[in-house]
VEXMI-286534 format. One record per residue (C-alpha): residue in one letter; x, y, z. Coordinates in steps of 0.02 Angstrom, whole numbers, plus 32768, in hexadecimal, padded with zeros to 4 digits. Layout:
BEGIN
AXYZ
...
% end
This chain:
BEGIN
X800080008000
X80948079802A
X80E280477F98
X804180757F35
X8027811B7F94
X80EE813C7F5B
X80D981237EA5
X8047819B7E97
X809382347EF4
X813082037E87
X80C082237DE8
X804F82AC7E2B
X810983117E56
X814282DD7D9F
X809683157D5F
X80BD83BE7DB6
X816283D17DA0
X815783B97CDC
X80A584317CED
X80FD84B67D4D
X818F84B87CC1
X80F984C17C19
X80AD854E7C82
X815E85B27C92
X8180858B7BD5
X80D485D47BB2
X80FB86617C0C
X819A86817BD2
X816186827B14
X80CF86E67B1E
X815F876D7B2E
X80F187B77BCA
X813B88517C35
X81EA88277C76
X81B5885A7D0E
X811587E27D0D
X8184874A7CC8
X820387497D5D
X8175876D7DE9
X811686CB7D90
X81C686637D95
X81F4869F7E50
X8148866B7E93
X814C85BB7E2F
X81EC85AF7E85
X81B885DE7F29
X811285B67F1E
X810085257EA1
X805984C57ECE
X8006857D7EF4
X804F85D17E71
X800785377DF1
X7F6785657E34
X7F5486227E26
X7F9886187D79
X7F1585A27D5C
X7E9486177D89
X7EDA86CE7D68
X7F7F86C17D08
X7F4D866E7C5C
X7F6287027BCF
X7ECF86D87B5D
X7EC7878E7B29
X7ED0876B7A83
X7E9F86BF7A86
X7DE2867B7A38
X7D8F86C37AD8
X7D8387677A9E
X7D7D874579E1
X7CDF877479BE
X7CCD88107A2F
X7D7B885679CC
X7D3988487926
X7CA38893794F
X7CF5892179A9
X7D578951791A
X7CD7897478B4
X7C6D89D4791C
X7C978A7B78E0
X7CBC8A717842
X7C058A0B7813
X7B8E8A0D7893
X7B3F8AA878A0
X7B3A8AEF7802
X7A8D8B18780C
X7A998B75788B
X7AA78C3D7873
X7AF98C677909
X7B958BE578F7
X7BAC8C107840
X7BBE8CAE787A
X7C0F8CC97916
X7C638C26794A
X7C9E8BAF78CA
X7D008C437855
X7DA18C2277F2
X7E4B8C507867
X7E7B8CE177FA
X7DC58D2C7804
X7DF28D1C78CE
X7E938D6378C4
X7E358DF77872
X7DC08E0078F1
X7DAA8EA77953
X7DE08E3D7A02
X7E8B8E1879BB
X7EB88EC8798E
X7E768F147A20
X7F0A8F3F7A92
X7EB58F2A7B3B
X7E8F8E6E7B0D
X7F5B8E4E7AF7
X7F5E8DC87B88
X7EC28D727B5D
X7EF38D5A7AAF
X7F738CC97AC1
X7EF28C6C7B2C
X7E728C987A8B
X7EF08C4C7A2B
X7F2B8BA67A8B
X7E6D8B6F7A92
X7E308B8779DA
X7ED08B2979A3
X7EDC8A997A15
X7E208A887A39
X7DD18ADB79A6
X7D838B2F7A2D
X7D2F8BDB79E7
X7D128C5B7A5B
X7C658CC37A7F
X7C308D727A85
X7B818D747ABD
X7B6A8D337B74
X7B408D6D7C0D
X7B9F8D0A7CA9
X7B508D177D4C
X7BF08CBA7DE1
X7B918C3B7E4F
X7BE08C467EFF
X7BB48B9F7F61
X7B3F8B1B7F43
X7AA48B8C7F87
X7AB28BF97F03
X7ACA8B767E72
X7A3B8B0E7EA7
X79C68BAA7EC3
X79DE8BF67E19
X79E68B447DC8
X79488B037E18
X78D98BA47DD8
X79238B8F7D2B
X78EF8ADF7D34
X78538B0A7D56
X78338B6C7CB0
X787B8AF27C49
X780A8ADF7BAB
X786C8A757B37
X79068A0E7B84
X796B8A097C18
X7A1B89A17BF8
X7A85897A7C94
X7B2E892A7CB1
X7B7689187D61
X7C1B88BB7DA5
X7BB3889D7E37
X7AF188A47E55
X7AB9885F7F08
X7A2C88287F4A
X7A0D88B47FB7
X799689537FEB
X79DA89B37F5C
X79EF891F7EE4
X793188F97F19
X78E589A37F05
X793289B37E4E
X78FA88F97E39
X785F891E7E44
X785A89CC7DE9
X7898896B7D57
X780C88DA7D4F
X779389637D63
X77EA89C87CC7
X77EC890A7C69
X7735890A7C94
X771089A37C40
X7765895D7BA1
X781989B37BB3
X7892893F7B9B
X791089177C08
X79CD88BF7BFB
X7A4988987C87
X7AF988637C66
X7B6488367D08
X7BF187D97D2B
X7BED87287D54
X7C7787437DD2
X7C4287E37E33
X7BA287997E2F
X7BD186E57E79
X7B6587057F1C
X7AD786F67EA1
X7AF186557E68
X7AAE86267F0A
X7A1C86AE7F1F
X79E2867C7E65
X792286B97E8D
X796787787E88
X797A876A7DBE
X790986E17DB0
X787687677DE5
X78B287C87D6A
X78BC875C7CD7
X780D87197CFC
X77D987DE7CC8
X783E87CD7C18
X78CE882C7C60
X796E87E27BF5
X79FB87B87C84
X7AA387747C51
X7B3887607C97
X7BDE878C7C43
X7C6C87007C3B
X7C06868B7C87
X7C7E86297CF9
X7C3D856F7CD4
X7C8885227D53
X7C9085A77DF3
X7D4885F17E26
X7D8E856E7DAF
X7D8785B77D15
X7E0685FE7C92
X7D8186887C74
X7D9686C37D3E
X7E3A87247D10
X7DBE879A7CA2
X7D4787FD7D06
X7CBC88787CBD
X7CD789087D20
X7C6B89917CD5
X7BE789ED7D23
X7B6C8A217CA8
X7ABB8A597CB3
X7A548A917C07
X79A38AD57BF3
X79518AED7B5E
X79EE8B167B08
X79F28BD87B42
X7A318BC87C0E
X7AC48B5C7C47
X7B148B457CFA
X7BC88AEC7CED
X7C438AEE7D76
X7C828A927E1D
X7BEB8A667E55
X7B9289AD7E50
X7AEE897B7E89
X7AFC894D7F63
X7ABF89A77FF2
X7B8D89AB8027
X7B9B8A317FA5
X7AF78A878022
X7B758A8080C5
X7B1D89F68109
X7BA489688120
X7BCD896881BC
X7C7A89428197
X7C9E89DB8126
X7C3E8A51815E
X7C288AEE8101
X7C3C8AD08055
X7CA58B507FD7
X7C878B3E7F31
X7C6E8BA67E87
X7BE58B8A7E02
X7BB78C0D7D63
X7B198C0F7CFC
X7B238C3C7C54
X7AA28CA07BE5
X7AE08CBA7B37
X7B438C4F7A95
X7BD08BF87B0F
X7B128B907B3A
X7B248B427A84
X7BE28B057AC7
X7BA68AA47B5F
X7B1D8A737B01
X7B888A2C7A9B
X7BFB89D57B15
X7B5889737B63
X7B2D893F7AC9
X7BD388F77A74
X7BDB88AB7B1D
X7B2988627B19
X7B6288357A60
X7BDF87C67AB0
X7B9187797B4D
X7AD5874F7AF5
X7B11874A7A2B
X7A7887B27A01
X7AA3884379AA
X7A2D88CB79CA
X7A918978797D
X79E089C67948
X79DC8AA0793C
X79458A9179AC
X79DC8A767A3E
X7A248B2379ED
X79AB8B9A7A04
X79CD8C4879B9
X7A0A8CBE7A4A
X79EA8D767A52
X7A6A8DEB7A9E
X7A8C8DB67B50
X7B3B8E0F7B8A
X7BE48E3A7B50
X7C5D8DBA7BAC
X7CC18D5C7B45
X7CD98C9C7B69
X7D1A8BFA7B2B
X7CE68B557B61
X7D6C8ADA7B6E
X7D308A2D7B80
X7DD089CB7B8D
X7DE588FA7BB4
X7E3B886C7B76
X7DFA886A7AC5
X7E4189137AA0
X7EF2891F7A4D
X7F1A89A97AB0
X7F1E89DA7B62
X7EBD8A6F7B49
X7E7D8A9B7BF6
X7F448A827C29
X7F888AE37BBB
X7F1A8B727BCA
X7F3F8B877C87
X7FFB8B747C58
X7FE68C087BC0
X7F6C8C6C7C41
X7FF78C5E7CE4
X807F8C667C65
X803B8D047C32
X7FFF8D667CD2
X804E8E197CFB
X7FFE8E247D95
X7FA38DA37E01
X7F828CEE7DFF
X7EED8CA57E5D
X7ECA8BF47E76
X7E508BAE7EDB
X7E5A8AE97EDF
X7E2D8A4B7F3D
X7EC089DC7EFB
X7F5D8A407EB2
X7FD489B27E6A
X80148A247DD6
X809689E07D53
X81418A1C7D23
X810E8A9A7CBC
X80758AF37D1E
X80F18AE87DB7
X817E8B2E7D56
X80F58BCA7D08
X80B18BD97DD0
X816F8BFD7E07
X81B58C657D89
X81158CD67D9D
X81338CE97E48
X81E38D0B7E3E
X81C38D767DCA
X815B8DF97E41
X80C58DA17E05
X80378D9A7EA4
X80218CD17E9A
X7F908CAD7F28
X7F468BEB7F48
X7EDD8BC67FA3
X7EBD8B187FDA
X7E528AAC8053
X7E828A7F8115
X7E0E89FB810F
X7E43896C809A
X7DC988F88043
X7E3F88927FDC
X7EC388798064
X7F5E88337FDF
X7F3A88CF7F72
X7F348935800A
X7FD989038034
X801489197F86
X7FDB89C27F7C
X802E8A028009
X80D789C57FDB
X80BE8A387F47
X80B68AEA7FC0
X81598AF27FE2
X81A98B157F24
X81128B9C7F2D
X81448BE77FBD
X81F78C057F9D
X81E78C3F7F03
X817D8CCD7F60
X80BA8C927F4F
X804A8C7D7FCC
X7FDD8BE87FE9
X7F4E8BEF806A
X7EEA8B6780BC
X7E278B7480BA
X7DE08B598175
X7D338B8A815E
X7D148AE2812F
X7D418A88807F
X7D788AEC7FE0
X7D3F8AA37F44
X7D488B497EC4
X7D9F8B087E3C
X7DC98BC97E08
X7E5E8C1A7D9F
X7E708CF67DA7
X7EF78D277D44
X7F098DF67D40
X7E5C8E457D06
X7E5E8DFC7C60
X7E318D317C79
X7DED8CC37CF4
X7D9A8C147CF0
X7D388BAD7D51
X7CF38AF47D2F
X7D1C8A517D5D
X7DCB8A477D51
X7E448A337DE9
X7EFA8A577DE6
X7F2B89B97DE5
X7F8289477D69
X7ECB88C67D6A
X7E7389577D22
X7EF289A77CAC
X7F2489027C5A
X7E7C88837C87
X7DEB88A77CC3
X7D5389027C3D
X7D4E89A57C7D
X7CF98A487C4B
X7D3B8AFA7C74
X7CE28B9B7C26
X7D878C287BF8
X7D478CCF7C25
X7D8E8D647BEE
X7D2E8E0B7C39
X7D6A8E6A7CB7
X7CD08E6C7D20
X7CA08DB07D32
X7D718DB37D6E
X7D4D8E387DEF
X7CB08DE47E38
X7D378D317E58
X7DB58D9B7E93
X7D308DE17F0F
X7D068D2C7F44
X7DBF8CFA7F4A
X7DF48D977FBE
X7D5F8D658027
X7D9F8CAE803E
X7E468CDF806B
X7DEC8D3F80F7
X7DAD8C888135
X7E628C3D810C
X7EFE8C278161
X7FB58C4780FA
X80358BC4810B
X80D58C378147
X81878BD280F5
X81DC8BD381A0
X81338B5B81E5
X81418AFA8144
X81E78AB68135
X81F48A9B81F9
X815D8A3181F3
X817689778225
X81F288E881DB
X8150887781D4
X80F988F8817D
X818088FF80F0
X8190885C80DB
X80D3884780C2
X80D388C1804D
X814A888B7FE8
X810587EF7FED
X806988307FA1
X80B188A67F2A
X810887F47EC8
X805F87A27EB5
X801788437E6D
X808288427DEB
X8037879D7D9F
X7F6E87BC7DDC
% end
């Protein structure tokens, strides 16, 4: 029996030992970040039977893979075929790069910082930009779910939703049951969320169940097939999107819970940002949903009816980047690299997670040293206790190089906010974090007017008023331990 017992861990640590060496192969050829590749090799080294294991479930690069076939090809032609008969896209979005470059915006002096932005986003994302909307900053989940509910409540035509998390909760309830009552009325309603932010629901199926039994269209995005073991885990639908009849949009940090209310007892008071849109950046995020609902349900629904014509609604200018693993480009990344690589003044982030790359890091430190006013501001509280960790072994190349970082106590920051001078700020679903730079579909409306900047600066000054700043001399005398755990930390987030 002993002998038995022997020959099958002697196969099982062959098995491994030859699966461990495919895996750093694989690795090694996809040509990945050097950076990525070593922190990979280290923890199968260190690591081996728990490294195996989070590969299996977050490490496997399938960007370009069959996964995300379809929704690529259809992407790509999005602008240049499927709205030509529409008015307002012929002629204010989808335009020809020189007619752009001859736009008023790019010879108009004041708009010098914005333009390279501008730029980066209509050529890696084909992303136009939009000069009729009116943006109206959500502070806190009070305010979202106020102004969302009433607009719900008119609805006449559609309501389209997509959520990284919806709960079965007080809020997630009360909206529940606006919608079956719109769906009633004959409005039709769709809900995308993901599978994975959603998994509590795989439990409490009667929630969507009541729903669908009212011809409400639920689906999830990458379903996971078989729960937390799944290749499709790694990629994680993000996006917080909310469209009604094609005319109002809300898109921002904010998901679907009563947490997002203040009313986990854990958090506490809840800080996040939100924006409703009124205007032609509507037809963007009406977009999004759909190419995503394109992808998740294979029903193609790209009808003008979902495009109303708009009448004038305000004068901010605004791109929506929608940015995730089918793109070729990094286009939320690379924005906030051009926008901090840019700044003359001040740089304001607000963030839960702040695991930055090379390059972000390198754009955050030069600023600073360069007289630039570089201000984070990050939770206390920690949610995600490795990226916590992470984050915070991240402060101290911030503070030498002269910015300040400041630690939420109120209760939890979740504002996923970027300020740079008065020229460009952007909110949306995007963290500063390596997950949603390079992973995760996320959604992040580009704002350049001077008075939707001033009204987050207000909210930013406001939170630093409810924050506490990390001083240098406190940070690099804090514990051994401490170090060591977040360097510890800081390796795996190199590979999640």
């Amino acid at each position: 029996m002993i002998d038995i017992i022997d020959t099958i861990m002697w196969a099982l640590g062959i098995l491994f030992t030859v699966s461990t060496v495919l895996v750093s192969l694989v690795i090694f050829l996809e040509n990945r970040n050097p950076s990525k590749t070593i922190a990979w090799l280290l923890i199968f080294a260190v690591f081996p039977i728990g490294g195996l294991i989070i590969y299996i479930l977050c490490g496997q690069n399938v960007r370009r893979k069959k996964i995300f076939k379809t929704q690529k090809i259809f992407s790509d032609i999005k602008v240049s075929h499927l709205f030509s008969n529409i008015k307002e896209f012929d002629n204010l979005l989808f335009v020809e790069k020189q007619a752009i470059v001859d736009n008023i915006i790019f010879n108009d002096s004041s708009m010098d910082n914005s333009k390279r932005v501008m730029s980066l986003l209509l050529n890696t994302g084909r992303i136009p930009f939009t000069l009729n909307n009116d943006i109206k900053i959500l502070t806190n989940g009070n305010q979202k779910f106020d102004e969302m509910i009433r607009d719900l409540r008119k609805a006449k035509h559609h309501i389209h939703m997509e959520y990284y998390i919806i709960k079965n909760s007080d809020i997630g309830n009360k909206i529940k049951n606006i919608l079956i009552k719109k769906a009633d009325e004959g409005v039709k309603v769709r809900i995308l969320y993901d599978d994975v932010g959603c998994w509590r629901l795989w439990f409490d199926r009667k929630f969507f169940d009541d729903m669908r039994e009212h011809n409400i269209e639920i689906y999830p995005f990458l379903k996971s097939k078989i729960p937390f073991i799944n290749r499709r885990l790694n990629y994680r639908n993000h996006r917080k999107i909310a469209v009604i009849d094609g005319k109002i949009a809300y898109t921002g940090g904010i998901n679907i819970g009563d947490e997002y209310l203040g009313k986990n007892k854990r958090f506490g008071f809840w800080r996040d940002t939100h924006m409703k849109i009124k205007g032609e950046s509507v037809y963007m995020l009406q977009l999004t949903f759909l190419l995503d609902w394109y992808f998740a349900t294979k029903n193609r629904i790209f009808d003008g009816e979902y495009f109303p014509s708009i009448s004038y609604k305000g004068d901010s200018i605004v791109q929506i980047a929608a940015s995730g693993p089918d793109s070729d480009w990094e286009v939320i990344h690379q924005a906030y690299f051009s926008a901090i690589s840019k700044a003359k003044n001040r740089i304001y982030i607000q963030t839960p997670y702040f695991i930055p790359d090379e390059s972000v890091l390198m754009a955050l430190k030069t600023a600073a040293l360069s007289g630039v006013d570089v201000r984070i501001i990050f939770p206390r509280i920690a949610d995600h206790k490795i990226v916590h960790l992470a984050s915070s072994s991240y402060f101290k190349e911030i503070l030498k190089t002269g910015g300040k970082v400041y630690l939420y106590e109120k209760g939890f920051m979740h504002s996923k906010i970027l300020i740079i001078d008065d020229d460009i700020c952007s909110v949306g679903s995007a963290n500063m974090d390596l997950r949603s730079f390079m992973i995760n579909f996320e959604v992040n409306g580009f704002i350049y007017d001077e008075k939707v900047t001033k009204r987050l600066e207000k909210d930013f000054m406001e939170d630093i008023e409810n924050s506490e700043e990390i001083k240098y001399e406190d940070y690099i005398n804090r514990s051994v331990v401490q170090k060591i755990k977040e360097s510890a930390a800081r390796l795996f987030s190199a590979v999640l």
